[in-house]
C-alpha positions in Angstrom: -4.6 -31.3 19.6 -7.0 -28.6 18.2 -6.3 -27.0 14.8 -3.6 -24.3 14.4 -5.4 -22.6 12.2 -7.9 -19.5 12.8 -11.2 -18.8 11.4 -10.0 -17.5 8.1 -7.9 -20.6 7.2 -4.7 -18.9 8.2 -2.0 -21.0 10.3 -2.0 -19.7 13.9 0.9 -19.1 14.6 1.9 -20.7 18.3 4.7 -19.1 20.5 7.2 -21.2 19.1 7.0 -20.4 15.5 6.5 -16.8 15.9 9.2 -16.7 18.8 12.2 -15.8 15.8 9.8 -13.2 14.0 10.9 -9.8 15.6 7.9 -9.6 18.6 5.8 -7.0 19.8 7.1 -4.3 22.4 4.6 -5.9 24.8 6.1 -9.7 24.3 9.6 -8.1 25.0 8.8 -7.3 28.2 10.2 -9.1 31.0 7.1 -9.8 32.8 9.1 -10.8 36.0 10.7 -7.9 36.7 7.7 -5.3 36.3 6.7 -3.8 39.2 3.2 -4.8 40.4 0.0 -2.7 40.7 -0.7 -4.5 44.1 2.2 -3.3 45.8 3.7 0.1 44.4 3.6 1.5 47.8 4.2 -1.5 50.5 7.2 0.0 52.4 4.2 2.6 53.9 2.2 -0.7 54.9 1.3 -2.7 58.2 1.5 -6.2 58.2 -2.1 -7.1 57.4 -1.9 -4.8 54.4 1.2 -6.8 53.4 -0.8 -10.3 53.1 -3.5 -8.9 51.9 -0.9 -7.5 48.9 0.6 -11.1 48.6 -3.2 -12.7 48.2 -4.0 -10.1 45.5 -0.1 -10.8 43.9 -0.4 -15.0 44.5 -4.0 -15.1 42.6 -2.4 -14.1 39.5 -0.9 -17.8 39.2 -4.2 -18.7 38.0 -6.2 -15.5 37.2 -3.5 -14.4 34.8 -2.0 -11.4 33.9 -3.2 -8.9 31.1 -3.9 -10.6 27.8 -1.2 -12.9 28.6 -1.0 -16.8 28.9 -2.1 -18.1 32.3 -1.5 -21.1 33.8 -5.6 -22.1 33.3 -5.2 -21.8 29.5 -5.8 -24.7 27.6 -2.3 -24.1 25.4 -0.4 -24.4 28.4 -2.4 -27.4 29.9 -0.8 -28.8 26.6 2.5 -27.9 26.8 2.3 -29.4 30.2 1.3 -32.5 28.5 4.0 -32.2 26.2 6.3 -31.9 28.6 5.2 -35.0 30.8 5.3 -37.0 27.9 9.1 -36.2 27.1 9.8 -37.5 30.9 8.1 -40.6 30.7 9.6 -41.4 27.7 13.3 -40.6 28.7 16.2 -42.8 29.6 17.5 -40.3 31.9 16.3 -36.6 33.2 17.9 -33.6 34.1 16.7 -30.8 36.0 17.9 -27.8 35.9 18.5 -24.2 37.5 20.1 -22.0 39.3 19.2 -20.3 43.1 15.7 -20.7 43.9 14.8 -22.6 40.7 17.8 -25.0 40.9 16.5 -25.9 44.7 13.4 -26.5 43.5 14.4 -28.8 40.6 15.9 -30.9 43.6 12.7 -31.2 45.5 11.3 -32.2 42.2 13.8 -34.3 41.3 13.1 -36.6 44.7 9.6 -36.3 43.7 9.8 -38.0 40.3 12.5 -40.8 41.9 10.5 -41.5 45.3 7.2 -42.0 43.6 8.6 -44.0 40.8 9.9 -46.1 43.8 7.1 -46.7 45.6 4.8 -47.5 42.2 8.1 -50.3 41.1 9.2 -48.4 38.8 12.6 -47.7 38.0 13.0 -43.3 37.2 16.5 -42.2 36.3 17.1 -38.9 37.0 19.6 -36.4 38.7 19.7 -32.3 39.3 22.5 -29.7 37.9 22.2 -26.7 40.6 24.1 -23.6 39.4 27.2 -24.0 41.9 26.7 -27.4 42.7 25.3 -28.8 46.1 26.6 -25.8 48.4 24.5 -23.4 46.3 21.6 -25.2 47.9 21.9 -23.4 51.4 23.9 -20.1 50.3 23.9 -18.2 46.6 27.4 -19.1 44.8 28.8 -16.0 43.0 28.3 -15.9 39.1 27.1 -19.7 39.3 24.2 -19.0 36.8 26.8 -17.1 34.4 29.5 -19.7 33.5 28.4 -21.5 30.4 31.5 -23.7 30.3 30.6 -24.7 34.2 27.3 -25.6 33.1 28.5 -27.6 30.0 31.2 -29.4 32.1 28.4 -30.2 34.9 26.4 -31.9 32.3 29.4 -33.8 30.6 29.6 -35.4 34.1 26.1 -36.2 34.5 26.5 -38.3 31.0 29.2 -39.6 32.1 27.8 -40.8 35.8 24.9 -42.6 33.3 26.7 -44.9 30.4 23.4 -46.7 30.1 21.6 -44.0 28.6 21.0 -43.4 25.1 21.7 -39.4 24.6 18.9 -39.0 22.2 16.6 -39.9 25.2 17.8 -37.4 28.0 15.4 -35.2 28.9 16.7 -32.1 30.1 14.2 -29.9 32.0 15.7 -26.4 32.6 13.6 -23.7 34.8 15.3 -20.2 34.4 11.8 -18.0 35.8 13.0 -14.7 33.8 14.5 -16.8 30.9 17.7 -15.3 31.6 19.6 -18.3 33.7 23.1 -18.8 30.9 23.8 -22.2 33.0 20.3 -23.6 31.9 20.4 -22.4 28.3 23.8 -23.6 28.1 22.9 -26.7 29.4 19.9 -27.1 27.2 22.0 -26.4 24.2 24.5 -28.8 25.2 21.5 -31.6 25.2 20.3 -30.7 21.7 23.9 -31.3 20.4 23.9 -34.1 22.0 20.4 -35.5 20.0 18.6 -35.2 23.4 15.7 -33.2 24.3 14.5 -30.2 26.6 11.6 -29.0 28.5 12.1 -25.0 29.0 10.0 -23.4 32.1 10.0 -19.4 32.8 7.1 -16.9 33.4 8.2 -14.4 31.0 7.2 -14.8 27.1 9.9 -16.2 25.6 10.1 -13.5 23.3 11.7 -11.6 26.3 14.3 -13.8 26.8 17.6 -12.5 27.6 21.3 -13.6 27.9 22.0 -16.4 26.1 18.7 -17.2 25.3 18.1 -14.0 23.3 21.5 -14.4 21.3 19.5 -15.0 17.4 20.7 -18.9 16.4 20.0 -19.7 20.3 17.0 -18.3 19.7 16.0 -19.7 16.6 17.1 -22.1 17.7 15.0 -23.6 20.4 11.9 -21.9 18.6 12.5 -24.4 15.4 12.7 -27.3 17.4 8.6 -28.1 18.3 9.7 -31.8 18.2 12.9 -32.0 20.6 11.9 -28.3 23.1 8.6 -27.3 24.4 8.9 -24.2 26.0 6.5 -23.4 28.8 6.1 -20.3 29.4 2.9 -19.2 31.4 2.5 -15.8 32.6 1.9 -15.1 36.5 2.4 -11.5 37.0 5.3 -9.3 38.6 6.2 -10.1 41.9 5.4 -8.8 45.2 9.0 -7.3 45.6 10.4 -6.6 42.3 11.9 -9.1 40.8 12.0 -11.3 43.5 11.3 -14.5 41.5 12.0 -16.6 44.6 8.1 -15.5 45.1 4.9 -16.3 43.0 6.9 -17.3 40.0 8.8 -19.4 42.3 5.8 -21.2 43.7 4.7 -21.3 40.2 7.4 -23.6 39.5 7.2 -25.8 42.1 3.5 -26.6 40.8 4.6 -27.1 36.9 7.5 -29.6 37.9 5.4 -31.3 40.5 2.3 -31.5 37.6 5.0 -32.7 35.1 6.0 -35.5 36.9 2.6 -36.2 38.3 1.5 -36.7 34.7 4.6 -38.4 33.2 3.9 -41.4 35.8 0.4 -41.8 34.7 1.9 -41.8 31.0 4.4 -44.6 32.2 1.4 -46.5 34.0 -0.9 -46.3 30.9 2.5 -47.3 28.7 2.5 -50.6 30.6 -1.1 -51.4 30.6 -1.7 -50.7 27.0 -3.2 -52.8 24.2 -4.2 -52.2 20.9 -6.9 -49.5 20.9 -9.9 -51.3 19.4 -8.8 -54.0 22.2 -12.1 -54.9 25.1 -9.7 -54.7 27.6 -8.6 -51.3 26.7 -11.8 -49.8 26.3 -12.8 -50.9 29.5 -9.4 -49.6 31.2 -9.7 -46.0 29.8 -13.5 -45.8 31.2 -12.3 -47.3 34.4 -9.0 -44.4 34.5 -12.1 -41.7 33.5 -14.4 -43.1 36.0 -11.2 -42.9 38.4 -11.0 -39.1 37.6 -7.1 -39.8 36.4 -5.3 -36.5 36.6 -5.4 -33.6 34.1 -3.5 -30.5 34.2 -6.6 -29.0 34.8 -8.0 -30.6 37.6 -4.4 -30.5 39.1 -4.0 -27.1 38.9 -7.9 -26.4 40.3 -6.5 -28.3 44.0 -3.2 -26.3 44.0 -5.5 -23.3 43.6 -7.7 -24.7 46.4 -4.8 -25.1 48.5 -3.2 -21.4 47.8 -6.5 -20.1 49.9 -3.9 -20.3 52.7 -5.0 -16.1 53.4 -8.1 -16.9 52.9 -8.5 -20.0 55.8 -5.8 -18.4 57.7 -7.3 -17.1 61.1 -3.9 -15.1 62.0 -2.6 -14.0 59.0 -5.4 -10.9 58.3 -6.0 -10.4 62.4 -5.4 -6.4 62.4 -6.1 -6.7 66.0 -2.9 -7.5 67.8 -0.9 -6.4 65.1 2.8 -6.4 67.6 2.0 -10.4 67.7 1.4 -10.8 63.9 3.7 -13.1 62.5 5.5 -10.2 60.6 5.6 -7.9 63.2 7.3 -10.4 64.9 9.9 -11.3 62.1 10.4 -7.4 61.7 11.3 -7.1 65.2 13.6 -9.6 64.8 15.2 -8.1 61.9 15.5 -4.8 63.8 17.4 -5.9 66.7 20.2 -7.5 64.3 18.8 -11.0 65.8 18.5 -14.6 63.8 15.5 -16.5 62.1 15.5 -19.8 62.8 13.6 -22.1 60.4 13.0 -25.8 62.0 10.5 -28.4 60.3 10.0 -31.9 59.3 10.8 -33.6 55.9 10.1 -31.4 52.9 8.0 -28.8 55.0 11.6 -28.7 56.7 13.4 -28.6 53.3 11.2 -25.2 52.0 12.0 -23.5 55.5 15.8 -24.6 54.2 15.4 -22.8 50.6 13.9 -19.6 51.9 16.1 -18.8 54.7 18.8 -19.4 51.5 17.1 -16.8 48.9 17.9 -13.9 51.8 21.2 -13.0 51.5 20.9 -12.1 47.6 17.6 -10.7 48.1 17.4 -8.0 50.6 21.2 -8.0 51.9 20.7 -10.1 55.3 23.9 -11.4 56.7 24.7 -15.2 56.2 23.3 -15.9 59.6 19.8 -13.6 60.1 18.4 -16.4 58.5 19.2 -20.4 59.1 17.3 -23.3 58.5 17.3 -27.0 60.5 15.4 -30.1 59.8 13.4 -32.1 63.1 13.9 -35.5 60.9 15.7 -37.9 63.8 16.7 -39.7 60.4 17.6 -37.9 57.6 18.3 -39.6 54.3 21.3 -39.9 52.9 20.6 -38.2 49.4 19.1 -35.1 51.6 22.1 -34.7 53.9 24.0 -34.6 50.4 22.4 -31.2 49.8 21.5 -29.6 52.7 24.7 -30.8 55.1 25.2 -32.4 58.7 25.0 -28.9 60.1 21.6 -28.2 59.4 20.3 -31.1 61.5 18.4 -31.6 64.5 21.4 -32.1 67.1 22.9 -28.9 65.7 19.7 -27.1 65.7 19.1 -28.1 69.3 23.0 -26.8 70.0 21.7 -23.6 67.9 19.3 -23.0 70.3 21.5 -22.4 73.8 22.5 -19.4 72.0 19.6 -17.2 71.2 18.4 -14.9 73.3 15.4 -12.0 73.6 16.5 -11.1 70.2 15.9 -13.9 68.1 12.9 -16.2 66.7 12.2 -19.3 66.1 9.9 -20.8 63.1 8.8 -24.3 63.5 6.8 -25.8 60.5 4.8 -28.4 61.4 2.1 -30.4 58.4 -0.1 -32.0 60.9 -1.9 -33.9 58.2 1.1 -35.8 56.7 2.1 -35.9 60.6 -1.1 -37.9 61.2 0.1 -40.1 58.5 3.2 -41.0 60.3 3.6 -43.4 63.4 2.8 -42.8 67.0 6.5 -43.0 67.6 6.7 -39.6 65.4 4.3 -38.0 67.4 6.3 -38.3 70.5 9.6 -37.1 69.3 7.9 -33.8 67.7 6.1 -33.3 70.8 9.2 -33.9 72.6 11.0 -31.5 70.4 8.6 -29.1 70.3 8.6 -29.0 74.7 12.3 -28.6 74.3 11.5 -25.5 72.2 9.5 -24.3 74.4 11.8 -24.9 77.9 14.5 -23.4 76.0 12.6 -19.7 74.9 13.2 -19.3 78.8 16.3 -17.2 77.1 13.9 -14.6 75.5 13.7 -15.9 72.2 10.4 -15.8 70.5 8.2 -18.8 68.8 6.5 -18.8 65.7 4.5 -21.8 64.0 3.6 -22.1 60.5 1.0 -24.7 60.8 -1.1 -26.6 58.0 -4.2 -28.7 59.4 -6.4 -30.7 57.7 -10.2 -29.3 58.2 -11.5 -32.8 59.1 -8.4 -33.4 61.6 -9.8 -35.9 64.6 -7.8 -36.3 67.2 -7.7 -38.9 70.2 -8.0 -37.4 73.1 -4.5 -37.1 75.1 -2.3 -38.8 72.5 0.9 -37.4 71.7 -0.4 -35.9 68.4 -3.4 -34.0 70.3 -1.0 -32.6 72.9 1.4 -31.3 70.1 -1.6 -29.5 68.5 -2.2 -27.8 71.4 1.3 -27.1 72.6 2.2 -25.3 68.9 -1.6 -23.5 68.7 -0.3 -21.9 72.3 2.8 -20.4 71.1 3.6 -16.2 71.0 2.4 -16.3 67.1 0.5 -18.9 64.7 0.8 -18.7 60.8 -2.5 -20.8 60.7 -4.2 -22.3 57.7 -6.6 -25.0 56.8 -6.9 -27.5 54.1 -9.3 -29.5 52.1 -9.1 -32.9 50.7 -6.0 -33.3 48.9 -7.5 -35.0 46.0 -5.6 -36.1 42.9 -2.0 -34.3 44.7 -2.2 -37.0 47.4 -0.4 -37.0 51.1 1.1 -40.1 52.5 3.9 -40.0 55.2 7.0 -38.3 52.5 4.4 -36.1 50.4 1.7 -33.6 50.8 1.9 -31.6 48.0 -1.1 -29.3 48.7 0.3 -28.3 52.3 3.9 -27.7 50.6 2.6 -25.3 48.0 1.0 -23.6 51.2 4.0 -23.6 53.1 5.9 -22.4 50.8 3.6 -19.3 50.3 3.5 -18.1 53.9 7.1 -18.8 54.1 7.6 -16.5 51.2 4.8 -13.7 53.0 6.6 -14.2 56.6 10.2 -13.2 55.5 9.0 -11.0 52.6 7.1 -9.0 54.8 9.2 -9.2 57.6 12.0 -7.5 55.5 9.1 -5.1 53.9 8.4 -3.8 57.5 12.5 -3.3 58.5 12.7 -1.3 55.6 14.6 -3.1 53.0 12.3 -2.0 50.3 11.4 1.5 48.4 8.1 1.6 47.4 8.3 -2.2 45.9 11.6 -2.1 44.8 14.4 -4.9 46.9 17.0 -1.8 47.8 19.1 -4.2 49.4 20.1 -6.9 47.1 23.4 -8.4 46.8 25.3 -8.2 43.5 26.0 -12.3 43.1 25.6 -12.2 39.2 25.3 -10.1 36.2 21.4 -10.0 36.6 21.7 -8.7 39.9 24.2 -6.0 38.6 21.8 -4.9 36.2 19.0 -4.8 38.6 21.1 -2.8 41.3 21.5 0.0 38.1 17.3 0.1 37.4 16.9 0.1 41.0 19.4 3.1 41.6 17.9 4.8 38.3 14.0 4.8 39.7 14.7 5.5 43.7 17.5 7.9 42.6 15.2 9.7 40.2 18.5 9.4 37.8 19.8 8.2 33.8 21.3 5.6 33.7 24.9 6.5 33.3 24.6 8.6 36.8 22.9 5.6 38.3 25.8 3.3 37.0 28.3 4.9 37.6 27.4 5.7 41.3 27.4 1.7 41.6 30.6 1.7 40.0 31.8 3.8 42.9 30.3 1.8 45.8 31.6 -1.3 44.4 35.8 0.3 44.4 35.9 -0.2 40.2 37.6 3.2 39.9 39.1 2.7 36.4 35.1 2.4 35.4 34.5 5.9 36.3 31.9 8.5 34.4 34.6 9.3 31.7 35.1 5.9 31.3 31.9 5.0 31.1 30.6 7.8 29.0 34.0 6.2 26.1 32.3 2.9 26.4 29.1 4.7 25.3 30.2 6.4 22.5 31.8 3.5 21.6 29.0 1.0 21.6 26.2 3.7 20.2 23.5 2.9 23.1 23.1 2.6 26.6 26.0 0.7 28.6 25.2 -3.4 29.5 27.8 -4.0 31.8 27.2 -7.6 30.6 27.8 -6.6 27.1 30.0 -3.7 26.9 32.4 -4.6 30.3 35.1 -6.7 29.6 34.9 -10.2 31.4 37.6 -9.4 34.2 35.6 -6.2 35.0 32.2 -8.1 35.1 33.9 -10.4 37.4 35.5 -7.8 39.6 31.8 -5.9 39.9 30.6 -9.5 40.8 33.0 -10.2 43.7 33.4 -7.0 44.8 29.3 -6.8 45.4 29.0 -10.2 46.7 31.4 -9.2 49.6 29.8 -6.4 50.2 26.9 -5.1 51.9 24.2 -1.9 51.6 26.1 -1.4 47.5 22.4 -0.2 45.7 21.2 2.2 49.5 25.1 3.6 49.4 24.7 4.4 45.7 21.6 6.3 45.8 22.8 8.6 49.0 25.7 9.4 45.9 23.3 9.3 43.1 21.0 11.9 45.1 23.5 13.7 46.1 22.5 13.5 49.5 26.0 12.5 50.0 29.6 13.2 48.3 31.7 10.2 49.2 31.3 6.2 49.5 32.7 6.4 53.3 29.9 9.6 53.7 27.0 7.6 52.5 27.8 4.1 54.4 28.1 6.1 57.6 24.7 7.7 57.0 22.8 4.6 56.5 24.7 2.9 59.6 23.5 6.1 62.2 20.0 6.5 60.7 19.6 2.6 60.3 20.7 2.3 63.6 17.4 1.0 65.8 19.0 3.7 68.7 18.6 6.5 66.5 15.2 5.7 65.2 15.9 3.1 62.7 14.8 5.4 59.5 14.5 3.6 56.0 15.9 4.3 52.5 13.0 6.4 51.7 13.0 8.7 55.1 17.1 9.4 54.7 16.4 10.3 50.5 12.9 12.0 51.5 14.0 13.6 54.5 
């Protein structure tokens, strides 16, 4: 490691030591839930100008943002090392998190396990998802709140695994806006325990909140350089607000996936050691060097490489039939109250799974607008655990009998790893794929997200060449190209490149699909459903900034949406001049009423859009303002958005 001091002789001090020192206003700020430059006015844009928003928003993984820490900085290429070298040396690892992040630790849960498989090695490790396995499809109400949940969760996962030492559990908890109290819980739990923890967000941890910003938590986990390393890279606000499902989720799925990549070449190089001044390991490490072993760096240069998906696509940034653009096409969808439905093979098929998931609590769809189905004729056992019988391919084919001109269908195809897999794969996609396509004789439309390889051959007439053409011939193509995978790999279970892709014009498809039916002001999620005390607190800023309001008049109109009348604006106003500053419902409300707000806004729908019509004034009641936005909303009556009722 370099020297940690700077060119006077001083000690440097790194993020960790300084992160107890009171910070800077700048490293207070909660990089993830800033609004972004790219995308201040999206709700006026067209669908091209939407992905071309997203390119400029997704380059900030690697370009950086401001003066902040990017994921190409040398520090974090070392905390990244750090990090891998906790999981190699561990008895057993936990990951982590809660909603998008929790699903995510999954994925790179089976990474780490399968891989370790197929090199003969033997990886204990297990995932603790906020709200357990049914959090995986739908979001679980205050999941990522209950600290004694999280603890208990944990105390089970110990107990599951007698065999390992508790000073050598790794636990590896994501939490993107360092806010997640089930992952700091859980990490503090580990460090009681003598164990140690690997923290990820892309916020600086000086802007933690929750329980992480609570001072001995704090000081905590900053004192700790031998048993914590904190990661915490900096990618930018998100497209939509605070939609960490977004860039900062992608950015995770690259960190854990780089992690694990790296602890397994730690665990290689553990096995083949001997003494350093040793022949045959001199001539090892020039062979691994000659070999290009994997570095963050070069890791992160093919995930870049792959994120060109806007650049390679030939659809995506076509302004010239812009009512068979991909998002057009979701929009339209969206508009007519009709269903999304996600189908796709192995873990292309699991990211179609975790997005149609993230859009209840982010823009307010109903349970069903979106679904997601894996192709997989077999699906393993651990996988069914998570994502249920229901979401298979009989049901999916059952699914389809039911749709009509309304709805569309998203089939996500890697034709790279496809190519990988046996003939006898080929035919039952193509066979699937012709069953999709008998069955849009009901109305339904068909969109494919497709990742080829640029040096794809294909044998003439064989089942894999007559899929390619079949899916290239559908209504819309979400189209991109990739080079070699290098150092990530692709064999028939992973392709790690083409998921990173995937998962970004997933993210752009529904994103912008929801952008262009309205369910965003300016760049702001209008829409979202209150599932946790973040979510509250974000419904308040997002009522303060469209309503033009304080903040007592914007929570207070929430208050009234959500039926809490005993929490009205004398009420309210008490708890101020009780407390001496601005009310935190998470603070200031007593637990039963945080709960009730909680409950009350998971069950219902259109809370933040109702509270602004009050907050405006544009209307004087809660029963006023929902009928309002159902007649204007209303696709018969001209379908207007948030900002045309509040403008108009």
């Amino acid at each position: 490691a370099p020297p940690r001091e700077n060119r006077n002789g001083k000690r440097r001090k790194t993020a960790s030591s300084s992160a107890a020192a009171a910070p800077s206003a700048s490293k207070r700020a909660v990089i993830t839930e800033m609004q972004s430059a790219h995308s201040m006015v999206i709700d006026e844009a067209g669908p091209v100008e939407i992905v071309r928003a997203t390119r400029a928003c997704e380059a900030e993984i690697f370009s950086g943002f401001r003066g902040y820490p990017s994921m190409m900085d040398k520090s974090v290429h070392r905390k990244l090392e750090e990090a891998a070298a906790l999981v190699a040396g561990a008895d057993l690892v936990v990951f982590s998190g809660a909603g998008t992040s929790g699903r995510l630790c999954w994925a790179a849960c089976q990474l780490l396990e399968r891989k370790a498989k197929s090199a003969g090695r033997r990886v204990l490790c297990t995932t603790s998802l906020a709200g357990g396995n049914r959090a995986f499809k739908k979001a679980v109400e205050h999941a990522e709140d209950d600290a004694k949940s999280a603890s208990e969760a944990l105390e089970r996962i110990l107990e599951a695994h007698p065999g390992a030492d508790p000073s050598k559990v790794v636990l590896v908890g994501v939490s993107c806006g360092m806010s997640a109290t089930w992952v700091a819980s859980q990490i503090l739990r580990s460090l009681d325990l003598g164990g140690k923890a690997i923290l990820l967000g892309f916020t600086p941890f000086e802007g933690c909140r929750g329980l992480f910003a609570e001072d001995h938590v704090k000081r905590r986990l900053a004192s700790s350089e031998e048993s914590v390393v904190i990661l915490d890279p900096v990618v930018g606000p998100e497209l939509v607000t605070g939609s960490t499902r977004l860039k900062s989720g992608t950015a995770t799925k690259i960190c854990l996936e780089i992690v694990v990549l790296l602890s397994l070449q730690d665990l290689a190089d553990r096995e083949n050691s001997q003494p350093s001044w040793h022949l045959k390991n001199i001539v090892a490490q020039l062979q691994r060097r000659a070999a290009r072993v994997p570095t963050p760096k070069s890791l992160l240069g093919q995930y870049r490489s792959a994120l060109g998906v806007y650049d390679s696509s030939l659809s995506l940034l076509n302004d010239f039939m812009i009512d068979s653009h991909p998002l057009s096409v979701g929009a339209a969808t969206l508009r007519e109250k009709g269903r999304i439905i996600y189908a796709g093979y192995g873990r292309e098929g699991v990211l179609g799974l975790i997005d149609a998931s993230e859009q209840l609590p982010t823009f307010g769809c109903q349970e069903d607008d979106f679904q997601g189905f894996l192709l997989d004729g077999k699906v393993d056992e651990d996988v069914l655990a998570v994502v249920g019988e229901e979401r298979t391919l009989p049901h999916f084919l059952r699914t389809l009998e039911g749709l009509g001109r309304r709805d569309t269908v998203v089939l996500i195809f890697n034709l790279r790893r496809l190519a990988m897999c046996p003939q006898s794969a080929h035919r039952e996609a193509l066979r699937t794929v012709k069953e999709v396509q008998a069955k849009a004789s009901l109305g339904f439309s068909v969109v494919a997200v497709l990742a080829c390889p640029t040096d794809l051959r294909l044998k003439a007439s064989s089942p894999l060449e007559s899929l390619s053409q079949v899916l290239f011939a559908l209504d819309s193509v979400v189209d991109f190209f990739l080079e070699d995978p290098g150092q990530l790999g692709c064999c028939r279970d992973f392709d790690l490149a083409a998921e990173a892709a995937i998962k970004s014009a997933l993210n752009c498809f529904s994103s912008g699909a929801n952008i262009l039916n309205g369910k965003v002001f300016g760049n702001v999620m209008i829409d979202v459903r209150i599932s946790n005390k973040k979510l509250l607190e974000r419904a308040t800023k997002i009522v303060m900034m469209v309503a033009e309001v304080d903040r007592m008049a914007a929570l207070e109109s929430v208050m009234r949406v959500l039926g809490v009348g005993h929490l009205d604006g004398r009420a309210l106003r008490a708890l101020q001049a009780k407390h001496g500053e601005a009310v935190d419902p998470s603070i200031h409300f007593s637990s039963q009423d945080l709960q009730l707000c909680i409950d009350r806004g998971s069950a219902l729908r259109r809370v933040v859009p109702a509270a602004v019509l009050l907050a405006t004034g544009r209307c004087a009641e809660v029963g006023e303002a929902r009928e309002t936005l159902e007649f204007w909303q209303d696709p018969s009556n001209g379908g207007r958005t948030l900002r045309d009722i509040v403008k108009g």
